[in-house]
N, C-alpha and C positions, 0 to 999 in steps of 0.2 A: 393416551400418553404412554409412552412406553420406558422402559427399567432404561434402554439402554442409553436411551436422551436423558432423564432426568435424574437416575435415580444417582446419587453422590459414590462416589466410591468409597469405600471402606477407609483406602488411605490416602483419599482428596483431603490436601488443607492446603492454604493459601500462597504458603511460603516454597512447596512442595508440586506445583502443577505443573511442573516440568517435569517431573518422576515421571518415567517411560508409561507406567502403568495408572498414570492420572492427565496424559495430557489432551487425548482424547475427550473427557469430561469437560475439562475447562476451556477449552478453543470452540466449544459450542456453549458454554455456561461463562463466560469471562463479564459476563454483566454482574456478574454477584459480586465484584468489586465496585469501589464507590464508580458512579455512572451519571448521566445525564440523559433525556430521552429527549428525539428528536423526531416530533411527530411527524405523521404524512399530512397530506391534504391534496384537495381537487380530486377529481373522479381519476380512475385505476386507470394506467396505460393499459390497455388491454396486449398479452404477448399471444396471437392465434397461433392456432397448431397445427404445422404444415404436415406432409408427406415424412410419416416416422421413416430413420433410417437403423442401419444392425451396426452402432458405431463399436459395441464393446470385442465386436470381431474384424473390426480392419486391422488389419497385419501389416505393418511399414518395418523399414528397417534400424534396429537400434547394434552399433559397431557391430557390423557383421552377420546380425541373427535376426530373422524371421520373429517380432512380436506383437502380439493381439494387442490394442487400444485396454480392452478388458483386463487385461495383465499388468498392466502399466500402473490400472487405476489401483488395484489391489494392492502393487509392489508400495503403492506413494499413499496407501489410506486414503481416499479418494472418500468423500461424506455425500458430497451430489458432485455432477457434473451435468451443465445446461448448455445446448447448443442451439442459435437463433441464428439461422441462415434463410438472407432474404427476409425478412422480416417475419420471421416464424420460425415455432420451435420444432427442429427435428430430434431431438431428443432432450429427456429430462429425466433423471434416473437420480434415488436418493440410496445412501447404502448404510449396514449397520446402524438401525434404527434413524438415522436422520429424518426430517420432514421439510417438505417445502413451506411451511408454516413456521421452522424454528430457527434462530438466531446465531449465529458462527462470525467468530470477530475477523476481520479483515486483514490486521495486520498492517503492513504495509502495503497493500495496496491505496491505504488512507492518503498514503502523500499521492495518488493520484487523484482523489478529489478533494487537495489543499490546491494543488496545481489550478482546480478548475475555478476554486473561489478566489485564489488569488487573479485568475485571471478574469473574470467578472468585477471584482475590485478593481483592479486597476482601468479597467474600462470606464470607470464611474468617477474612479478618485482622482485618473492619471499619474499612478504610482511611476514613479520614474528608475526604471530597472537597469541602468546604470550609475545611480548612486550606489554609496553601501546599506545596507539595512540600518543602521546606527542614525544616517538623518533621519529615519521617522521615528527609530527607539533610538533616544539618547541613553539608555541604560545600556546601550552594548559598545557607549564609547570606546572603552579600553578594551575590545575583544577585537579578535580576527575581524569582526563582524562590522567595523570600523573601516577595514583596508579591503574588500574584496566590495564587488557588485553583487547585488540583489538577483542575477541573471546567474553569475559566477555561483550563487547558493541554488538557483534551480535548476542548475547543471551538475551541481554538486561535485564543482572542481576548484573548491576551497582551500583542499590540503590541509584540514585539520589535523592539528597533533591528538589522534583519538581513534582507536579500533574497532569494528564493530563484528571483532570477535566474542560472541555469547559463551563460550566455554572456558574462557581465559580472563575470569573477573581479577585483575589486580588490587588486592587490596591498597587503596589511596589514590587510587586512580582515578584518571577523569570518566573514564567509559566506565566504569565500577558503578561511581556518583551518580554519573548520569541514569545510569538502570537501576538503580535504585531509587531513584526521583521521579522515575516515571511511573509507578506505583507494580507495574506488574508483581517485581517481585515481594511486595505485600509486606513494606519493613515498615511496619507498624510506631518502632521509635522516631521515624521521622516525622509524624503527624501530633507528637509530643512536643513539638519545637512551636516556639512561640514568637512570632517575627517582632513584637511589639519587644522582646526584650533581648532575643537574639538575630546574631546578623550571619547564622549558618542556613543555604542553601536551604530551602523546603521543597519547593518544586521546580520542573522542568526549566521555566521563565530564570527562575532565579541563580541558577547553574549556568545560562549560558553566558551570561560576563564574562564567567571564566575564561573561557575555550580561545585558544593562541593556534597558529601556524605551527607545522611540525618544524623542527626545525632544518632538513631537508627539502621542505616541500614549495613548489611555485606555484601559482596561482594559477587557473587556466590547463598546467601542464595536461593533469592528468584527470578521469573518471574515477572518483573513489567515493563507494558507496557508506555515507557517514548522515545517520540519522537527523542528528542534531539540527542540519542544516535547515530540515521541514517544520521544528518548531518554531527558527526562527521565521519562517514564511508566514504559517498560521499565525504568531503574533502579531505579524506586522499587519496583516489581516484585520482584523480585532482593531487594531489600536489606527489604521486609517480610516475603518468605516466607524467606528464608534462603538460596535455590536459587540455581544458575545461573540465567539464567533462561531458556536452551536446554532446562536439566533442567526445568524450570517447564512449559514451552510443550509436550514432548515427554507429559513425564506425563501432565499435565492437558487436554491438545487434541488432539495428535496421534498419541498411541498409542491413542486411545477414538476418532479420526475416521473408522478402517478403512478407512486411506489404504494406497494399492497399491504404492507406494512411501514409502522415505526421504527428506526433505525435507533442503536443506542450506541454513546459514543462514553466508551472505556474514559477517566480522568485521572492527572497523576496526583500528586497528596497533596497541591495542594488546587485539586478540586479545577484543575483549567484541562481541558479537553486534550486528549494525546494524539496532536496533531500530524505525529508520525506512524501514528498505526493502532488506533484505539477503535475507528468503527466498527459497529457489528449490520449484520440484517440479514434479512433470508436472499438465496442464493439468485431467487426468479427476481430480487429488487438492485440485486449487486447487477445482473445481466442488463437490466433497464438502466443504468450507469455508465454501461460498456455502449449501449445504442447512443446515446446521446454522444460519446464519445467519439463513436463512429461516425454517425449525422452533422460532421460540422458545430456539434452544439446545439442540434433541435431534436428535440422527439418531439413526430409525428409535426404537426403542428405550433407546439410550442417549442420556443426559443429559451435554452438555459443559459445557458456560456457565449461568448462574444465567439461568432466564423470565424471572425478573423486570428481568437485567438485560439480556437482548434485548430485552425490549418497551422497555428505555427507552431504549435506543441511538435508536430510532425515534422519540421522542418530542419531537420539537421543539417548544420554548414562546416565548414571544411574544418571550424576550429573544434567544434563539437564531435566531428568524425577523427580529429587525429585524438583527444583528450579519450574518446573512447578506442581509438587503438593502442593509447599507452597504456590500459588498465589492464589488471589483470586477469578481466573477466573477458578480454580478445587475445590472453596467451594460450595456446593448445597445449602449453606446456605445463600449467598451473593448475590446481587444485581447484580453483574457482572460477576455469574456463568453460564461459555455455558457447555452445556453436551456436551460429546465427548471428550472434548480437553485434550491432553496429556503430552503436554511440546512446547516448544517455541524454533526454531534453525534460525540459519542465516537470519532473520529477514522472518520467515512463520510461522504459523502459525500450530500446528501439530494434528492431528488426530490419527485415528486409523493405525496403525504401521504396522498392518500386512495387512493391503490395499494399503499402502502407498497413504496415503489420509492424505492430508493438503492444508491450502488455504491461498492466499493472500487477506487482507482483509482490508479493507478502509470504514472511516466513512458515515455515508449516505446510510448504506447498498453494497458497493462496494465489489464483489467477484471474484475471478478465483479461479474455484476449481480444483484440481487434486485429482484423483484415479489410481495409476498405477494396480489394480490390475481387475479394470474396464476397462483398457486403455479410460479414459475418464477423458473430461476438460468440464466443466461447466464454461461461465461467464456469469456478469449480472452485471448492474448497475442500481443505484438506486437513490428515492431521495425523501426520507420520511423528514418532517420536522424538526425533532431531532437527533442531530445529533450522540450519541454514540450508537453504536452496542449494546458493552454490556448490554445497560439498556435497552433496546428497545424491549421488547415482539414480538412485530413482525418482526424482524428481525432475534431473536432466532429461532420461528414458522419457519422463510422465511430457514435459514441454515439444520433445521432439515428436510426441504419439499425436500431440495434440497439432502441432504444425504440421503434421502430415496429414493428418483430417481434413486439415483446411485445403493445402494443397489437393485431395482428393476428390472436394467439392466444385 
């Protein structure tokens, strides 16, 4: 066990894990808030070890200059980085005390395996994803969540009235509420709320009634990346099959993944699983998530996910491709433009189409990349001080190191 995994920081506390100099601790520790564990089971996928390669010196180009993969990793706080190409790992590299044995939360790469159980569900239940989410919860009558489709939220081209700017908390705001519901930020007075006598908002579930259309916004129009949209997925989740939907995800995904470890899944106060970005696990079980992803929905042998509905996670069509050219993350001109990106499907994140290369991606640098045209899955986890991707220069540099890997293989 070493100081630099475990040992707490002097000024780690709860409310505080975002301090530049505590967030490292807790992006690998974030179980030490309230949690639920999500056992394995079935014998270990085994991941064999092909022909190592020297990935932390490939040199690609980032605007203009000649830079090492290795530099990238360091600029973006890189914790591991695993590459499984061809069904084998040519590299696996743990940094600043990390271990392939320890646990680092996901983030938002979560809504990519909400995507996967909602897509299992609905193979089972025949969820019909063009109603609105409100016929199967009637709790979201009066919300957005009433007028848009169940596809429209796994597109996430809603147009909620809601930012998901982390540095710009409004007081009274609905993004404010909402991150404060979801427990990270560890507001303790809100777990003193007693629903049997009060009718304020406790948890995630219970906020999102609220949530309206901006009032500029069209349905469809555009790509705008807004949280919220994935917990209403995971409830609906939950409330078709009957399950938890820990027990759902556990079942159906993670005791057939022949993950090497337990997965633990972050909860907001009030104790329902943060369907938007609460998973944790070790990096070699995050990568065995990215193969099944890749496989159509099977490792090895076993079948997790419906084909049919892998293939069409990948499936971008002309409305999905303009809704991701209106966004801001395909302007070259905007602050939160990544090159590459194509359009946005069932909560992943899409790339280049004819590589079929897309990633699940989470704040703090969090990735699993797929190439099927590489047969190759990249993951890595991360844990630079600040926390949006899109704004973060070196975390742009760290995606483009990593698509150039691919391309190089």
């Amino acid at each position: 066990m070493t100081n630099a995994t475990r040992m707490m920081p002097r000024t780690a506390h709860f409310n505080g894990w975002r301090d530049p100099e505590n967030v490292r601790w807790h992006l690998r520790n974030l179980s030490t808030l309230p949690a639920l564990m999500v056992p394995r089971g079935g014998p270990i996928y085994d991941l064999p070890t092909g022909t190592s390669r020297d990935i932390e010196n490939l040199s690609f180009d980032w605007q203009g200059k000649a830079v090492a993969l290795g530099t990238a990793m360091a600029d973006d706080c890189i914790d591991g980085y695993l590459v499984v190409h061809d069904g084998k790992v040519v590299f696996e590299r743990y940094y600043d005390g990390f271990r392939d044995s320890d646990h680092h939360i996901w983030f938002s790469m979560t809504k990519s395996l909400i995507s996967t159980a909602f897509g299992i569900a609905q193979s089972r239940f025949g969820i019909d994803e063009t109603k609105p989410p409100a016929h199967y919860l009637p709790e979201l009558a009066d919300s957005i969540f009433a007028q848009v489709s169940i596809r429209d939220v796994l597109n996430m081209v809603t147009a909620l009235d809601y930012t998901e700017e982390y540095d710009e908390m409004t007081p009274g705001s609905v993004h404010l509420e909402y991150f404060r519901r979801l427990g990270f930020m560890a507001d303790f007075s809100l777990y003193a709320i007693n629903p049997a006598v009060s009718d304020e908002p406790r948890g995630v579930r219970d906020m999102l009634p609220q949530f309206r259309q901006a009032d500029d916004g069209t349905t469809g129009a555009m790509f705008q990346y807004q949280s919220p949209n994935v917990d209403v997925i995971g409830w609906l989740v939950e409330r078709v099959t009957g399950e938890p939907l820990v027990d759902f995800i556990q079942q159906n995904i993670w005791a057939l993944l022949g993950a090497e470890h337990d997965a633990v899944f972050t909860t907001d106060v009030s104790f329902s699983p943060i369907a938007t970005g609460g998973y944790n696990t070790t990096l070699r079980d995050a990568a065995r998530f990215g193969l099944m992803a890749l496989n159509d929905g099977y490792l090895g042998q076993t079948q997790i996910a419906p084909e049919s509905w892998i293939k069409d996670t990948y499936a971008l069509n002309d409305a999905d491709r303009a809704a991701g050219a209106a966004s801001v993350n395909a302007d070259a001109t905007h602050a939160r433009f990544i090159d590459g990106f194509s359009g946005y499907r069932s909560f992943w994140w899409q790339f280049d189409a004819a590589q079929g290369e897309r990633v699940a991606m989470g704040v703090h640098g969090q990735v699993i990349y797929v190439n099927r045209a590489k047969n190759l899955v990249i993951a890595n986890f991360a844990s630079p001080q600040t926390t949006a991707n899109q704004l973060r220069p070196s975390f742009k540099q760290m995606l483009a190191g990593t698509r150039a890997l691919a391309a190089s293989l």
